[in-house]
Every structure is written in structure tokens, then in C-alpha cells.
C-alpha positions as CSV (number, residue, x, y, z in Angstrom):
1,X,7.6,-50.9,2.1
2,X,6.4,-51.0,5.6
3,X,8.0,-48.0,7.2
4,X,7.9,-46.6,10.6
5,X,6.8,-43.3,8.8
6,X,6.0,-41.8,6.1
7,X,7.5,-40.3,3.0
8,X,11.0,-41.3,3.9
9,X,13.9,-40.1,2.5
10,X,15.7,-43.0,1.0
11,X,18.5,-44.3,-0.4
12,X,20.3,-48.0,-1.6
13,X,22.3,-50.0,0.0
14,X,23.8,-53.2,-0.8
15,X,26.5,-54.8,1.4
16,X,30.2,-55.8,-0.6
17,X,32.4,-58.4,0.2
18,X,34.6,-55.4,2.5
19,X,31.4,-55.2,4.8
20,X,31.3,-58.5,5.9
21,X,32.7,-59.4,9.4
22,X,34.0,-62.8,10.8
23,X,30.3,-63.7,11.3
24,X,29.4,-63.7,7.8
25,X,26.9,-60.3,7.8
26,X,27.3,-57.1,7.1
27,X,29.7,-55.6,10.3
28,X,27.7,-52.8,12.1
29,X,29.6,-50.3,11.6
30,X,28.9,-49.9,8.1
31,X,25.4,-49.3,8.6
32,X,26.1,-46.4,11.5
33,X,28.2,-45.5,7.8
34,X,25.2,-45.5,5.9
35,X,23.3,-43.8,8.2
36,X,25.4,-41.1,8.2
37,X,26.0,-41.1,4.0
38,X,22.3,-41.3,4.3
39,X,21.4,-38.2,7.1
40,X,24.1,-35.6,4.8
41,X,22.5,-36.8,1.6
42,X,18.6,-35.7,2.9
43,X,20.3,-32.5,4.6
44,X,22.1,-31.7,1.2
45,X,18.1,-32.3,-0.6
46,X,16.8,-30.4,2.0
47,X,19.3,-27.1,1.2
48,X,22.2,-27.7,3.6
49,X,25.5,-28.8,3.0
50,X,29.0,-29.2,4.7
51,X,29.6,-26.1,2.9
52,X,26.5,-24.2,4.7
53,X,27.6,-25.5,7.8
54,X,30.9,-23.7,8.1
55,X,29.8,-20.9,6.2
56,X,27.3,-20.4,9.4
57,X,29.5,-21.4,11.8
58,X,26.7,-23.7,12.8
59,X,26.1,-27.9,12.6
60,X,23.7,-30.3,13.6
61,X,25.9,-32.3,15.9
62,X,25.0,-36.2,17.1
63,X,24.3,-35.4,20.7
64,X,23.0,-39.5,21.2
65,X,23.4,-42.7,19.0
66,X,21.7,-45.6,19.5
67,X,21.5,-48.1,17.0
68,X,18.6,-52.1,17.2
69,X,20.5,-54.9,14.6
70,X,17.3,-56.9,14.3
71,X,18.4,-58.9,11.8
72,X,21.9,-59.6,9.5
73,X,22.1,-58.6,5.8
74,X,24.7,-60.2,3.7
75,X,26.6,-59.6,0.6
76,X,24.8,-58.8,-2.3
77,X,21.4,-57.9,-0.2
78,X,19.2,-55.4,-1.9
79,X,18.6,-52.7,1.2
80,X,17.0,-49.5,1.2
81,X,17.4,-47.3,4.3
82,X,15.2,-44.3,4.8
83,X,15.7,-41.3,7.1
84,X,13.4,-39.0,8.8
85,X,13.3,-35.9,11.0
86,X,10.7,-36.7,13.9
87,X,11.4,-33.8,16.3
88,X,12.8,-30.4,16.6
89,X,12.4,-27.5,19.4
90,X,13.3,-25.4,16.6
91,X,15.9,-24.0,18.5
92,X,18.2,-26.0,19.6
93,X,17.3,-29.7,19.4
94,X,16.5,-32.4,16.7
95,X,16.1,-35.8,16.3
96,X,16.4,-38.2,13.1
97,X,15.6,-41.6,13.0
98,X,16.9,-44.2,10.5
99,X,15.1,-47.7,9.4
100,X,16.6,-50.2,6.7
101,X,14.5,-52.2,5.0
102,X,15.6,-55.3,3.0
103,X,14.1,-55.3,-0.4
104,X,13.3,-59.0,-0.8
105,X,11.0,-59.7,2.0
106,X,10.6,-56.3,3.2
107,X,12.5,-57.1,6.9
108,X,13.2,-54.4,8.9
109,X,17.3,-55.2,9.4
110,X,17.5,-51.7,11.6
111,X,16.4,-48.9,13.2
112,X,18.0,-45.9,14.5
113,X,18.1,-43.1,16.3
114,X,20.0,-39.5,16.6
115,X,19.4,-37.0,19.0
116,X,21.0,-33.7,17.5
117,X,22.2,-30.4,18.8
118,X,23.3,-27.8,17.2
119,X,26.5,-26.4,17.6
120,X,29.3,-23.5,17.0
121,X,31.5,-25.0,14.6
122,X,34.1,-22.5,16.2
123,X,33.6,-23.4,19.4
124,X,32.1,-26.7,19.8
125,X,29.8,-24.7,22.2
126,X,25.7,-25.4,21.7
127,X,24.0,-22.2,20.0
128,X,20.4,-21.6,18.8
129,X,20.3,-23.1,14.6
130,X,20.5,-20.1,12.4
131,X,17.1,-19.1,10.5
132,X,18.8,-21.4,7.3
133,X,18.6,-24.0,9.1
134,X,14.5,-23.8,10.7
135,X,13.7,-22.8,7.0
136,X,15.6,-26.1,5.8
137,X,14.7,-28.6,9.0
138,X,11.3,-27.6,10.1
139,X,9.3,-28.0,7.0
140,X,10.8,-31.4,6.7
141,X,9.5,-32.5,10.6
142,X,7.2,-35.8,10.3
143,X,5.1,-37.6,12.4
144,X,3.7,-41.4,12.5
């Protein structure tokens, strides 16, 4: 598949009958859905769960969305959306981006973009990520 970058993390995707908005394609906010299904499901291969998260009183928080529809999928489309992390100061800051690819014709439908902070659970305040989470999220840092 043509992806921004490599070795993504990926996972399926294929749009239900529930997805679909008045316009006939898949509504939006399922993907920012996917995306998110997607982002917990390469944290949790990478060695980081909800569970670690409040267990460190830490999280990865979305500091900034942002979200290109270049195309519509509909029901029954064979997508696979993959995930990277592109960035990190390795002390505060982090950034994931997100492509989906539909299978057929290999269209990119999406791409996306987070720009993550991390945070005291306790007090929603930002804090410096805990060692876990460098030893997790660093390793994992791609490039084009």
C-alpha cells in the first residue's frame, strides 16, 4: 500500500450500514472513531494500556485534531487505516498521524493528525511522560 510512512501500524476497517450518513458515505465521525480504536490498539502493542495510564497517573492527551476527508468510503468498503508516531520531545510532546487506505484501488480516503501532550490524570495539569512511557513511545518514533 502506498503509505505516507513506513511500517505502519494497521488495522481493518470496513464501514456498516450504522456508519452511513444522509449522504450515502461513511459519516466522519466514525473514522475520528477508528482513529482512536486504532491509536489505543498500537499504544496497547507497544506496552501501554488504559490500565498503565492510571496506574501512572499519566496519559497521552489530544492536545490538536485535525482531520483531510479526501475521498468517501461506503458500506461494505475494504479499508485499512495505519497509525504512526512521527515526533516526540521525549518529554512532553508527541505527535501521531493517521492514513486510511482503501483496499481496492489503494485511495488514500484520509489522513490525520494528533498533537499529544501528556498529562496528570489527577490533575488534568501537563507533566513530563514517566520513563514507561519514553521506553514504550520513543523506540516506536518514525520518519518518511
Amino acid at each position: 500500500m502506498p503509505w505516507d510512512y513506513p511500517q505502519p501500524f494497521t488495522q481493518p476497517a470496513v464501514p456498516q450500514t450504522q456508519d452511513i450518513d444522509g449522504l450515502n458515505h461513511t459519516n466522519n465521525a466514525v473514522y475520528v472513531q477508528w482513529c482512536e480504536k486504532t491509536a489505543w490498539a498500537h499504544s496497547r502493542a507497544l506496552g501501554l494500556d488504559l490500565h498503565d495510564y492510571h496506574r501512572l497517573d499519566r496519559a497521552m492527551a489530544i492536545r490538536r485534531s485535525a482531520y483531510d476527508y479526501l475521498l468517501p468510503s461506503v458500506v461494505g468498503d475494504a479499508l485499512t487505516l495505519g497509525t504512526w508516531l512521527v515526533a516526540s520531545d521525549g518529554k512532553l510532546t508527541m505527535e501521531r498521524r493517521f492514513q486510511l487506505i482503501r483496499n481496492h484501488d489503494q485511495a488514500t480516503v484520509l489522513r490525520g493528525h494528533w498533537e499529544l501532550v501528556c498529562i496528570e490524570l489527577g490533575s488534568g495539569k501537563p507533566r513530563r511522560m514517566p520513563e514507561e512511557f519514553c521506553r514504550a513511545y520513543l523506540p516506536a518514533l518514525t520518519t518518511r
